[in-house]
N, C-alpha and C positions, 0 to 999 in steps of 0.2 A: 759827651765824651766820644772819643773813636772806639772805633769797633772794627774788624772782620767779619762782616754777615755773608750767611747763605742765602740770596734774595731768588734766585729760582733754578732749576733742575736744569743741571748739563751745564751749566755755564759756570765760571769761575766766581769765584767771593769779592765780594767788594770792601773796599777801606772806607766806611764815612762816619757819617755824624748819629749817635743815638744818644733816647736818655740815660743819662747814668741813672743805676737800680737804687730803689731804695729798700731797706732790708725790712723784710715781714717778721712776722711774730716767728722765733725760734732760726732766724737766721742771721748772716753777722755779711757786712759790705767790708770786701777784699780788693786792697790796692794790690788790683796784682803784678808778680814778681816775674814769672815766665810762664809760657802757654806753647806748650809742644804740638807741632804739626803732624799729623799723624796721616797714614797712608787710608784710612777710615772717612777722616776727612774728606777726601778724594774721592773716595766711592761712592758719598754720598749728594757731591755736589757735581760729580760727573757719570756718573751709572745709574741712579735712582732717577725715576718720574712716579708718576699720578699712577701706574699699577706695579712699576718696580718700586720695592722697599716700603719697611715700615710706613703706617699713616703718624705714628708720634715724630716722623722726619721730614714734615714736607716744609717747605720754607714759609715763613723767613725766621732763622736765631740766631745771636753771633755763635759762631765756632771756637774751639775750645774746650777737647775733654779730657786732658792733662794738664794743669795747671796748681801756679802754686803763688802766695800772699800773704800781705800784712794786713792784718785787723784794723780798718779805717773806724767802722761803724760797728756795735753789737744790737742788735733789735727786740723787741720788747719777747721776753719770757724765756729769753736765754739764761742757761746757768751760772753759778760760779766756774772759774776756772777757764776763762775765754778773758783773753787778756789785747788791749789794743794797741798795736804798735808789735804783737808776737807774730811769729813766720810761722805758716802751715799750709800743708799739704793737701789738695781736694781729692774727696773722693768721691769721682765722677759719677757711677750709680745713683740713680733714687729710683728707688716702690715705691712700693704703696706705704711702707714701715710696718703694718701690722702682718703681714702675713708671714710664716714658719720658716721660709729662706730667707725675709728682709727683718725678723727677728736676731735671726744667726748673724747678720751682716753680710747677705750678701745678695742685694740687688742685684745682679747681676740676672738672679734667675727669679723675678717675682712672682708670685703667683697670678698675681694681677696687674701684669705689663699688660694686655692687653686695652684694657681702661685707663690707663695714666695717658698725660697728653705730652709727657716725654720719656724718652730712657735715660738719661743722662743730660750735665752739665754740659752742656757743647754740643749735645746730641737730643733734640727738643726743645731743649730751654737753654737760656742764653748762656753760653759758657765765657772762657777766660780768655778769651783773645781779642782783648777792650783793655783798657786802662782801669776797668772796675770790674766787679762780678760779687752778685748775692749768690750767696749757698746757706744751707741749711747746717747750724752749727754742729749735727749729730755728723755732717761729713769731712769734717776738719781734723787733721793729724797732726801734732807738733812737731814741728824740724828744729825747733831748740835754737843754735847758734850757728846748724847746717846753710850753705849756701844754699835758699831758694829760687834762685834761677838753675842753678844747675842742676836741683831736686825735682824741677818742674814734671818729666818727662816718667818719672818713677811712678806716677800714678795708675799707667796706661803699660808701657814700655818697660816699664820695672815690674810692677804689678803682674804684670798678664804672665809673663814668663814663669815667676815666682813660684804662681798658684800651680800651674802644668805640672815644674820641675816637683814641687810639695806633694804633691797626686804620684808623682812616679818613685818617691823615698825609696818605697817595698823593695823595690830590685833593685836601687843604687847604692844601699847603706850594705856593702858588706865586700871582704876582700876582694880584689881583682875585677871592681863596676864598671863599666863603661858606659860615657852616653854620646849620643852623636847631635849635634844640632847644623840644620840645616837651613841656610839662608843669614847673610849675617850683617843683617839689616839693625836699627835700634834693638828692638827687640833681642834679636839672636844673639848679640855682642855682647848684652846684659844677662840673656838665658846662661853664657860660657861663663859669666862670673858669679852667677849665683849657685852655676852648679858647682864649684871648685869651691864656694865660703861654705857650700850645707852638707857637703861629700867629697870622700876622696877619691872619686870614678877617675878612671882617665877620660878628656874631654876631645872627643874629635870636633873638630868643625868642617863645613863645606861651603862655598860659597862660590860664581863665579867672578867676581870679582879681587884683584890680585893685593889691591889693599886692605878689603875687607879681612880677607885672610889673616894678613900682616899683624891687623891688630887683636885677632883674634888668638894669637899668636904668642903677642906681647900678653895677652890675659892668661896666660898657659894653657892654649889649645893645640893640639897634635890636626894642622889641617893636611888635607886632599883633597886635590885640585877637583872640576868636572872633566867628564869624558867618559867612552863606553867602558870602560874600567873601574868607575869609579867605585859600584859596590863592592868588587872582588879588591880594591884597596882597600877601602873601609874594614873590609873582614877579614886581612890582609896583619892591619893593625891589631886586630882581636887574636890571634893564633888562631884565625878560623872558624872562630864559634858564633863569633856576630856579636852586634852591640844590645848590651840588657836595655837601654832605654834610647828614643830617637824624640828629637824634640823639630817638628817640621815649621818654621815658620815662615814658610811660603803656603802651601798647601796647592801646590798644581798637582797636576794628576802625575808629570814625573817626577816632580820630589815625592808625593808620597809612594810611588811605585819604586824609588829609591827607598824609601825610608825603609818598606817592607821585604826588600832588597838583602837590609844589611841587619836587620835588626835579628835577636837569638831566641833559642829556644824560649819561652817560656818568659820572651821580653814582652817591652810595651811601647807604641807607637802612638802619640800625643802630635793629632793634626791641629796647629794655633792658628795660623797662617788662614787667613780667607780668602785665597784665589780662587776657590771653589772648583776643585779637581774630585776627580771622579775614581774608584779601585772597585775592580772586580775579585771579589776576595773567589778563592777554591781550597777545598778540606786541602788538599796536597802541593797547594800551592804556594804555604808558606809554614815556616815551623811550628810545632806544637803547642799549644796553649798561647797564643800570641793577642795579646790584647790591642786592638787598633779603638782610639776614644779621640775624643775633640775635647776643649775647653775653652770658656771665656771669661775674660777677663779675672775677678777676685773678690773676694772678702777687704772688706775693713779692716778685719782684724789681722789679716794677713797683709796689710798697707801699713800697715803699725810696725811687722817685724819687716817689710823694706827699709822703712825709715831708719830702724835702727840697724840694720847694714851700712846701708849709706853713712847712717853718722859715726860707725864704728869705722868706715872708711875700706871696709871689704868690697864695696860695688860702685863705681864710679861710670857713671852716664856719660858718652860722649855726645856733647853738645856744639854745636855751630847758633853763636848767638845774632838774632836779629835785633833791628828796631820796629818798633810800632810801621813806621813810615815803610819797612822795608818785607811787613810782612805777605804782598803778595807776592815779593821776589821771590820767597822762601817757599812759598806753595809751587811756583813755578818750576824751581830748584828740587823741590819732592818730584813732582810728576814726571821730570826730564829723569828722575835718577843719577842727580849729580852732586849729590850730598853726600857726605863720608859720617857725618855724624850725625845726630837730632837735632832739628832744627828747632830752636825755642824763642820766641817772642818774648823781649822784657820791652815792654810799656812803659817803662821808669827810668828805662836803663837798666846796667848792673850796680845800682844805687842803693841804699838801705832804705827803711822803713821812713826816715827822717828824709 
């Protein structure tokens, strides 16, 4: 079968020939549907060598840690209830499975990442940007009668947002919340509608980009524009007080010196974004009780209440669909920063299970 592998550091992916996976004991073979390109991707196949980044990422695996499928294959000691020919959703994570966070569902943070010889579908081990992919049927979500190409990108890009925004409820669930998201990338475009389906904050966004704006816009965001003004506009929109929650999904050192710019007393600043930027925090330099934290990526079980956004039709992924054939355009197209939407690979086409 084709594939997109990462065959060595610093250089781009290549399109060729591998074998199609056969499914292990407790895992199920996925014609997959879409496989979202992620800005991750990139960093690992252009920033990482032999002392930068994880040893579970050195090459060669296809790429692929958003993706989504129809059940070709079920393999030995799988459960009831995995059905062949049903659409589902991957979730990219794997631990170890035994230990206290990957009990909870949420690989993410394993206890013993260090010893696995990958972190994820796409990310170690061979993920969904191939016309097949094995996973472990404990990581499959059902999308029911949801479009899984256009659900592809919810895994990562939907997901990662979700968890962050979930983490900041405390200060958004209550009259007159505001949240600000910043960078409005996959990710950020998705963070603006997840916050408006789980709270009724007002939703700033910022972005420099004039379309990104636009659409973030069409989602019911209140934007503003960049420029040295930009957080006394932000706070501008607040009557002053600042925004209860900032969701950074760039994370350079002047979005977050924005973020903490604009954010309010006794708010909370959720760095998602890994540009790897830098803040020199001071008792007096920013308002009281101000919480500045990171997150990654999610839980399973919080990949479950995406799905069911999406199929409630509250959060809609903006995707730019590829071909198999077209998917190193699409990488190209990521790294130039010339994509308005998520770029997703269907290997099938936009075709059904049949």
């Amino acid at each position: 079968m084709r594939a997109v592998v990462f065959e060595k550091y610093q250089s781009a992916p290549v399109l060729t020939e591998v074998e199609k996976p056969t499914p292990g004991p407790g895992e199920v073979l996925l014609k997959v549907a879409g496989a979202g390109a992620c800005h991750s991707d990139v960093a690992v196949f252009r920033e990482f060598d032999k002392e930068h980044g994880p040893a579970q990422l050195r090459p060669s695996f296809v790429l692929g840690h958003e993706s989504s499928g129809w059940v070709e294959e079920i393999g030995p000691g799988v459960g009831a209830g995995i059905e062949v020919g049903a659409a589902y959703l991957v979730y990219g994570p794997m631990g170890c499975g035994h230990c206290p966070a990957c009990s909870r569902g949420q690989d993410t943070y394993c206890e013993n990442a260090a010893t696995m010889p990958h972190l994820a579908a796409g990310l170690g081990r061979d993920g969904g940007m191939a016309e097949y992919v094995a996973v472990p049927a404990r990581n499959l979500v059902p999308l029911g009668d949801a479009d899984p190409v256009a659900a592809a990108p919810l895994s990562d890009a939907g997901l990662t947002p979700y968890h962050a925004i979930k983490k900041s409820l405390p200060v958004l669930q209550k009259g007159g919340a505001t949240a600000l998201v910043i960078g409005l990338g996959g990710l950020g475009q998705l963070g603006v509608q997840i916050i408006r389906a789980l709270t009724g904050a007002t939703v700033i966004a910022t972005d420099t980009k004039p379309d990104a704006m636009r659409r973030a816009e069409e989602s019911g965001a209140v934007t503003v524009p960049g420029g040295p003004d930009q957080a006394a506009a932000i706070r501008d929109i607040t009557g002053g007080r600042g925004v209860d929650a900032v969701f950074d999904f760039v994370g350079a050192a002047p979005t977050i010196a924005l973020a903490m710019a604009s954010v309010a007393l006794q708010g909370r600043v959720t760095v998602v974004g890994i540009a790897g930027g830098t803040y020199e925090w001071g008792f007096y330099g920013v308002p009281y009780e101000v919480e500045l934290t990171s997150t990654y990526w999610g839980t399973i079980e919080e990949l479950h209440e995406v799905v069911a956004l999406y199929r409630a039709g509250r959060i809609t992924p903006d995707v730019e669909v590829f071909e198999l054939d077209d998917a190193l355009e699409a990488y190209r197209r990521l790294e130039a920063g010339e994509l308005s939407g998520r770029a997703v690979v269907a290997p099938h086409g936009t075709v059904s299970a049949s």
